[in-house]
Every structure is written in C-alpha cells, then in structure tokens.
C-alpha positions in Angstrom: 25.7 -46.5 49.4 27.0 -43.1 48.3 29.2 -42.2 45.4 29.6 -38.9 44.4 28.8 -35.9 46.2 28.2 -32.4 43.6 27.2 -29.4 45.1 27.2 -25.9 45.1 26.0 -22.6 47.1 25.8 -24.9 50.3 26.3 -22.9 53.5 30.0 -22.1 53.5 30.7 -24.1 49.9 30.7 -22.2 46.6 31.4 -25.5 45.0 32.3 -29.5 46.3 32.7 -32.5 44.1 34.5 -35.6 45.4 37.0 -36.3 42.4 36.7 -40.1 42.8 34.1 -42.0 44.1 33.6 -41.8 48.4 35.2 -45.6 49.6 34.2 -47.2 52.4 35.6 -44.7 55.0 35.7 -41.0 54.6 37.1 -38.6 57.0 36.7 -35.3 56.8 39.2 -32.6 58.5 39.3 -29.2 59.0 39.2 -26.1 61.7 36.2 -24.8 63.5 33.9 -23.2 61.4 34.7 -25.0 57.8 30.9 -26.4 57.6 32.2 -30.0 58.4 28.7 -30.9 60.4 27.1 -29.0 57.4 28.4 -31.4 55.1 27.6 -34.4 56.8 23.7 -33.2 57.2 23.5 -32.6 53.2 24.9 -36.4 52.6 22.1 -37.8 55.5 19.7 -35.7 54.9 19.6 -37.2 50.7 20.3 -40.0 51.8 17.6 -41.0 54.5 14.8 -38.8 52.5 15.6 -41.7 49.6 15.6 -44.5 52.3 12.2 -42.9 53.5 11.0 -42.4 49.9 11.9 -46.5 49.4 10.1 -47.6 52.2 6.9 -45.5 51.8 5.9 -46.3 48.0 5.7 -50.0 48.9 2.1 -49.0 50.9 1.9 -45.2 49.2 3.0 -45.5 45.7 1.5 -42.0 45.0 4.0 -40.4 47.6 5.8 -37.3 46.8 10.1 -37.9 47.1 9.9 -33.8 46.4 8.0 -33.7 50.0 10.0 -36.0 52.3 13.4 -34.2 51.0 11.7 -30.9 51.5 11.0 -31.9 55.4 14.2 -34.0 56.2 16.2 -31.0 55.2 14.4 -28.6 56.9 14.0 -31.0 60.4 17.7 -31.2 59.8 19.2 -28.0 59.7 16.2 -26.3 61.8 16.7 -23.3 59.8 15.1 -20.3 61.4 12.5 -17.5 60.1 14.2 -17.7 56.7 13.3 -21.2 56.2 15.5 -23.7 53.9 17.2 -20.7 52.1 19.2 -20.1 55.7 21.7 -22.4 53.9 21.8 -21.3 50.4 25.3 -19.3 50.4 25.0 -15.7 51.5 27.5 -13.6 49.4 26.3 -10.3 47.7 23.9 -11.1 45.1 21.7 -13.8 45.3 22.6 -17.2 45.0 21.1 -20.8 43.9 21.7 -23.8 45.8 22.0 -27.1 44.1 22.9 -30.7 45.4 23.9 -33.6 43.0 23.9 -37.3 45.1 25.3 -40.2 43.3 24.3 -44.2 44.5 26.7 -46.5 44.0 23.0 -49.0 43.6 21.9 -49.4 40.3 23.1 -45.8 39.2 20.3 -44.1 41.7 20.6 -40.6 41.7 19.0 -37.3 43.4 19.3 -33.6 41.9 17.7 -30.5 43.7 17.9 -26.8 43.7 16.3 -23.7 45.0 17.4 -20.1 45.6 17.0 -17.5 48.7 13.1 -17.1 48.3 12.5 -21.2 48.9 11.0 -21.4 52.4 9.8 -25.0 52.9 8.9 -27.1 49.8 11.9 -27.6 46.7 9.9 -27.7 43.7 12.9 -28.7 41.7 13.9 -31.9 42.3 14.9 -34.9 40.4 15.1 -38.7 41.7 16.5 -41.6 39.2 15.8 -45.2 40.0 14.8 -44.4 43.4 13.0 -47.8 43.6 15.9 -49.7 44.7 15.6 -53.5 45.6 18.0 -52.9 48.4 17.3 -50.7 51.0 20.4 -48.8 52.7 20.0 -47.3 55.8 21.6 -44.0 57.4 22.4 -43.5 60.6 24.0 -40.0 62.3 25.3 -40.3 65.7 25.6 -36.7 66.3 29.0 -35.3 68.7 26.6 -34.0 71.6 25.6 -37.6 73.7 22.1 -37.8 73.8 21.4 -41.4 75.3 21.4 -40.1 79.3 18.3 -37.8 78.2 16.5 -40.5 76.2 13.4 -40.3 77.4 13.2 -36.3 77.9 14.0 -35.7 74.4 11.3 -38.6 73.4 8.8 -37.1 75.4 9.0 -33.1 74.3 10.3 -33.9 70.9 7.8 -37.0 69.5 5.0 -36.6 71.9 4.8 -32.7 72.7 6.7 -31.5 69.2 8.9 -28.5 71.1 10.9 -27.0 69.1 14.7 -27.6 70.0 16.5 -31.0 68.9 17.0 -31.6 64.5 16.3 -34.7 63.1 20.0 -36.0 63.6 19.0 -36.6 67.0 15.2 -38.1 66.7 16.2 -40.1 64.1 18.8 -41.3 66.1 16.6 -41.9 69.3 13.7 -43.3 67.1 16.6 -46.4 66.1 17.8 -46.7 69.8 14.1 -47.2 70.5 14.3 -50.3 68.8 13.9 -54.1 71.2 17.6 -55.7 70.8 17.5 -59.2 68.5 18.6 -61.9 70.5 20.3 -64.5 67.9 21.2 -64.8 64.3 20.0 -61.3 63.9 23.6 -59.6 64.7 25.6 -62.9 64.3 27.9 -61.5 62.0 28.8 -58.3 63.8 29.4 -60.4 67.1 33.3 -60.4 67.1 33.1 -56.3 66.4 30.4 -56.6 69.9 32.8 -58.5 71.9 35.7 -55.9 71.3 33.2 -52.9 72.2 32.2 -54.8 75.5 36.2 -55.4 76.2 36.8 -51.6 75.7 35.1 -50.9 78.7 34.5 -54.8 80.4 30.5 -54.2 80.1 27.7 -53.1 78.0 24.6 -50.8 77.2 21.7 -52.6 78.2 17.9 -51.7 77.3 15.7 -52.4 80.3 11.8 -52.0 80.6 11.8 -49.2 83.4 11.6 -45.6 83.7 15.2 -45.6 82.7 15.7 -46.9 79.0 19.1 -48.2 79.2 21.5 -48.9 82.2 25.3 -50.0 81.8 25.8 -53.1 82.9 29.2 -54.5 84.3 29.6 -57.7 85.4 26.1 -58.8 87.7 26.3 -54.9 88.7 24.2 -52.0 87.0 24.9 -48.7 86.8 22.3 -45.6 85.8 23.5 -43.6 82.9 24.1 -40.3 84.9 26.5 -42.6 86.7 28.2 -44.2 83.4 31.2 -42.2 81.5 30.5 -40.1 78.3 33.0 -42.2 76.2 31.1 -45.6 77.3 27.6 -44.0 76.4 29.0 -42.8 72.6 30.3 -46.9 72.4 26.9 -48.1 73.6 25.1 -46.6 71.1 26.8 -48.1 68.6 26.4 -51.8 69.9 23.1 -51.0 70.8 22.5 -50.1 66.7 23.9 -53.4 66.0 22.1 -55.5 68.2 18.6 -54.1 67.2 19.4 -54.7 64.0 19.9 -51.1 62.6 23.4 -51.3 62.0 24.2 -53.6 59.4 26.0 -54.6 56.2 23.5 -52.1 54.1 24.3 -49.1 56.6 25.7 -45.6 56.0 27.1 -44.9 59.6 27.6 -40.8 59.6 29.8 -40.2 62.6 30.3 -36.3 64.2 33.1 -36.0 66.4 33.5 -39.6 67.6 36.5 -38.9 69.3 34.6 -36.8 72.0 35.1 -37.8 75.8 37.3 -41.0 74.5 40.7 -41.4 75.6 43.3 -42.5 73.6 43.6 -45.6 73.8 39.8 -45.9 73.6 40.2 -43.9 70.3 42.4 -45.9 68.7 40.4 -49.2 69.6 36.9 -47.2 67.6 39.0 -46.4 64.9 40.0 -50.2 64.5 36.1 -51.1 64.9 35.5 -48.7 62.4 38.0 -50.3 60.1 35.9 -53.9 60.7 32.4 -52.2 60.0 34.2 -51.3 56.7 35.4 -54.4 55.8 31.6 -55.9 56.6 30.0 -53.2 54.0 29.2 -50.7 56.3 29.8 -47.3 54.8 31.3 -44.0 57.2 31.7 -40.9 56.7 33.4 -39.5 59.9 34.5 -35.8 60.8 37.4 -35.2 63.8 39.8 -32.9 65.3 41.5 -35.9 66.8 45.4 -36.2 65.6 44.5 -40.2 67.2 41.5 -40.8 64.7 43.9 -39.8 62.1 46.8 -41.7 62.7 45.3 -44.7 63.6 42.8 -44.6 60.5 45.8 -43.9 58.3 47.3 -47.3 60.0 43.9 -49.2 59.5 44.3 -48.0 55.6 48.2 -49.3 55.5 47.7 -52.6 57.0 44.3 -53.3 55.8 45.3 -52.5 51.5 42.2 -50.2 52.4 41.3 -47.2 50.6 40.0 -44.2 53.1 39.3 -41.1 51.5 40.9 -37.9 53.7 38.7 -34.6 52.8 40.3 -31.4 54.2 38.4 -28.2 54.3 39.8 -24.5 54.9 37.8 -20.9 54.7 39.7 -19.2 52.2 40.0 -15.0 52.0 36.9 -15.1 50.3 34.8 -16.8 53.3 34.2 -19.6 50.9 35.2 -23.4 51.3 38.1 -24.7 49.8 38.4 -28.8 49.9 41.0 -30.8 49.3 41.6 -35.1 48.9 43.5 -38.1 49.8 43.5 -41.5 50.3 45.1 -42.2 53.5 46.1 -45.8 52.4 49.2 -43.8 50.5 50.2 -41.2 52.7 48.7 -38.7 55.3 48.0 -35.2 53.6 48.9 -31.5 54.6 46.3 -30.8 57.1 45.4 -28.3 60.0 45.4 -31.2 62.5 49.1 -32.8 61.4 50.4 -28.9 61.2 49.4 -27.7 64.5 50.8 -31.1 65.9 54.2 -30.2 64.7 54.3 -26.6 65.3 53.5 -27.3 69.2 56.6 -30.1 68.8 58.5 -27.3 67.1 58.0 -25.3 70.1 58.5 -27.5 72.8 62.1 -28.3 71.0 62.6 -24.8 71.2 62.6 -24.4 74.6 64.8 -27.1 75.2 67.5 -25.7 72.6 67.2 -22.4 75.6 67.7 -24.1 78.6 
C-alpha cells in the first residue's frame, strides 16, 4: 500500500508532496489538462514495477528493479521519439525529474531521477526493503472501456507487439485474462458481488468462445457490442474480484469511473468503493463527476472514514498547483463544486427576470 507520494519536474508538476499520508481512498479533482491521468501513471507505474520486482527475485534473484521501472514507465506513458524525458517538465532550462514513493509495508521505499537526455534506462534509482513478505497488487482500469475489444487488443498488442495501447491497458487485459475462482476464493468480497450484479440484475461472464465475455441476464446472453458502456466498466470490476485479482492487498487506480454511468449507478460505485475500503483495498480515483464527489464525501461522513480530496489547478506559470482535504470533515473549494453553483447562480438569475 502507498504512503507518501514526493515528486518533482513531473509533466505539469514542478513539485507534489501529499502532506499526510494517502488513506484508503483518494480522489483527485481538477480541470482538463491539470495532469490528473499523469499522476495516477507515476503512482502505478512504481508501484507495479515493485510488485513485478517482488515476484521476479523469488526465481531471478539477480534481477535488475532499475530495469523493470525503466520499462513500466516507458510502456506506460508511451513517450515518443524523446523517450522517458517526454515527461521531465519542459520549462526554459533544463530540468531533473525525481520521484519519491513511500510503502506503508515495512517502511519500503523507491527514489529515482533522470534529466532531458534519459531516453530509456534510469540509471539512478534507489529501492529500500523491496523484498516484502506481502505482495500488493495494482490494478488501473483506465476511463476508455476496453473489454468489448478484448481479444483485438490481445492479439495486436501481446501477440503482434503494434504499437498503440500503454501498459494501463495490457496490464489490465492480461488480469481480465485470468479463469474466474469458483468458491472460497472471492468469499469475502461476495456481498460487494451481489450489489454489482443488482445494479444492473446480471453479470460479466467469461465464456470459452471466440467472444471472451458475454453479459449474462437472467437464462439470456447478450454480446458485448450489445451490452451498455456503464455495465461493461462494473463487469470488469467483478470480474477482478472473482479471478482473484482484486483483493484485500490491492491498489485499485481508477480514471474517470463515472464515465457512461448514470447517476444513480454512480452513487451505487461510489458506495462499493466505500466497501472495497473498509476490506483493505486501497483507491486512488480521479473524476469530473459532482455525484462521485458528493456521494464519497457521504461515504466519509457516515463511515468515520478518512478520504483524502487532492485538487489540482495550472497556475499563470503553466505549473501545477495541488491542494488537500479529507472529505470526512468538509468538502473543499474545488472547480467541480464552483461550476455547480455558478450554473445554479444563473439559472436563479433568470428566474429573478421573468
């Protein structure tokens, strides 16, 4: 699980540092452009080159951690001809990137750095106690759905290696790959599976076909094409938790959630969330959605929970300013709340001239 978060020269950031440690549930806010996808990357992209590093000395102890980080970045953000300085911070004279991760197990920590000339291998990095006993493992379900094309993006990406989808994706589509566990397996994530099956009164299914998963109501089956966006985003997530890959020792990394979800539906995730939580699942969650924010800032109220609110704006400079909360005390100045009550503000406006 993560901690602390210490960066600087990142894309749009000249500095971020988390002033108290990250809780169970972050949510991150802020406008179009304010590097909010860029963030959650940085966070997965340390986090699963440790879970990779973990898994790989128990058969490779020799293995290089400065390798895998070097190559889950770069598969990450795809950078272009540059190479892994496309996201060292572009302003004027050259700058130097550096990243500081804090694990919340047995005080693991990762430190890395490199400047504008670094194309594909950091030769300065750190990793303390990297050997955990416990294993955590990420997971980013990225905004765009990518579940109806699971097959096309298994075939070009893992078997032909075209160019086109980040690791955010084929990570994500390696998990979903995964058979379901029938039994104990899940057992303890089976009341968050009913409530996901109630949402929409059915279920993701895997089936042994040329189509990978169908939605399944009732004793009727439906193709994805034919299956809503918002029940496709859902199914992914109880398909993670019936394979196993979603679990108390998780970090879930969600982009957009809210996307193709009504309301009520939104409202009903954001409770889910709030019971992954309380299981030891940790999120980190970015959203436009005025629903995702209310309703978390509910979940935090009624649940004594502590859910960290990040706000990011572009300042004059260009750069990235950030701002905290912890939505269990109040709801904080943001662009979201603002524009909510300046279209009220208008609409009351044109009542006051009728």
């Amino acid at each position: 699980m993560i901690s602390k978060l210490k960066m600087s020269n990142v894309m749009g950031f000249e500095t971020f540092e988390n002033p108290f440690p990250f809780p169970q549930v972050t949510v991150i806010l802020g406008k179009n452009d304010t590097c909010k996808t860029a963030l959650l990357k940085m966070i997965y992209s340390v986090g699963k080159a440790k879970e990779l590093y973990i898994k790989q000395t128990v058969h490779h102890p020799d293995i290089s951690f400065k390798n895998i980080i070097s190559k889950k970045l770069f598969d990450v953000y795809t950078p272009k001809r540059a190479g892994l300085s496309d996201i060292v911070r572009k302003n004027g004279t050259p700058k130097k990137l550096s990243v500081e991760l804090n694990f919340k197990e047995e005080d693991s920590k990762v430190n890395f750095s490199f400047g504008v000339d670094t194309r594909t291998t950091i030769t300065d990095v750190t990793i303390a106690n990297g050997n955990s006993s416990e294993i955590t493992n990420y997971i980013f379900i990225p905004a765009k759905e990518v579940i109806t094309a699971f097959n096309t993006i298994k075939a070009i990406a893992r078997q032909y290696f075209f160019p086109g989808y980040d690791d955010t994706t084929l990570d994500l589509i390696d998990l979903l790959d995964i058979p379901v566990v029938q039994g104990e397996a899940n057992a303890e994530f089976q009341d968050i599976l009913n409530k996901m099956s109630e949402m929409f009164s059915g279920e993701l299914k895997q089936v042994e076909n040329t189509e990978r998963f169908v939605f399944k109501k009732g004793n009727t089956e439906f193709a994805l094409p034919l299956t809503a966006e918002g029940v496709k985003h859902i199914g992914i997530l109880s398909t993670l938790i019936q394979n196993g890959q979603l679990n108390k020792n998780s970090v879930l990394i969600l982009d957009e959630p809210e996307d193709n979800l009504h309301p009520e539906a939104i409202r009903s995730l954001m409770k889910i969330i709030s019971e992954l939580a309380k299981k030891g699942v940790q999120i980190f969650i970015t959203t436009h959605s005025y629903f995702v924010l209310k309703q978390l800032h509910i979940e935090a109220r009624s649940n004594e929970m502590d859910i960290m609110c990040c706000s990011l704006n572009r300042n004059d400079r260009g750069t990235i300013d950030t701002s905290f909360g912890n939505l269990k005390k109040s709801l904080p100045d943001n662009s979201i709340i603002n524009e909510s009550m300046a279209m009220y503000d208008e609409d009351i406006d044109l009542d006051m001239k009728m």
